[in-house]
N, C-alpha and C positions, 0 to 999 in steps of 0.2 A: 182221875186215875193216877198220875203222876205225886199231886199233891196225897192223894191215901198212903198212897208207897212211899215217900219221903217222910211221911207221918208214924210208917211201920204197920199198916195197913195189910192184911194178905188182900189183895185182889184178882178178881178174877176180869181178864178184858177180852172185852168183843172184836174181832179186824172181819171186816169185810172187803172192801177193793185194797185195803193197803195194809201190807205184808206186814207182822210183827217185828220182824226181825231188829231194825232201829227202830221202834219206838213203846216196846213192851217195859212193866216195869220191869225193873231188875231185881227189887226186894224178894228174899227168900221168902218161897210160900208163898208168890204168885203165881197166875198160871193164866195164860194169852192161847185164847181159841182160835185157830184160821183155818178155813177150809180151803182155802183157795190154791193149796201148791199142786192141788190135780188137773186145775181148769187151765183149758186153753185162753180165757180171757183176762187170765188172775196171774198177777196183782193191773188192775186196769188204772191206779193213780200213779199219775207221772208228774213229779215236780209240782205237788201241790193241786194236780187240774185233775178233776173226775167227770169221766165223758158220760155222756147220756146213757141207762144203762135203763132195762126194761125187762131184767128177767131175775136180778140182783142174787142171784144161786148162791154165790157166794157165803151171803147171811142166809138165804134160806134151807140149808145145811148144814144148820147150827140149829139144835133143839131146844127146847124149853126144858125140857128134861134132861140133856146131857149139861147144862148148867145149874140145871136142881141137884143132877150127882155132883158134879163140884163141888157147889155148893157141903153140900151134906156128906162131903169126903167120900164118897162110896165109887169113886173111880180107883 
């Protein structure tokens, strides 16, 4: 991810337990999915450590299809 964006890549990235906010690209024309600023468990990575998790909502509230419209500009 880092490395496409340094390259001038548009990317599009996935966050599940840990919040985009420090570690999204920054290249214009990317774009960082996260669902998690609703959840009461989210963001659940602390300092690098991710606790046992068994319901992962987080990514599961991320479509295949809301990243095919990404993808395909139609957002």
């Amino acid at each position: 991810m880092h490395l496409a964006a340094a390259a001038g890549a548009r990317v599009i990235s996935i966050f599940g337990p840990t919040p985009p906010c420090e570690r999204k690209p920054l290249n214009e024309g990317s774009t960082a999915v996260w669902k998690g600023e609703d959840m009461d468990c989210s963001p659940c990575c602390h300092d690098g450590i991710f606790p046992r998790c068994d319901h992962v909502s987080c990514l599961k509230k991320i479509t295949p299809q809301e990243i095919f419209n990404l993808i395909s500009g139609e957002v």
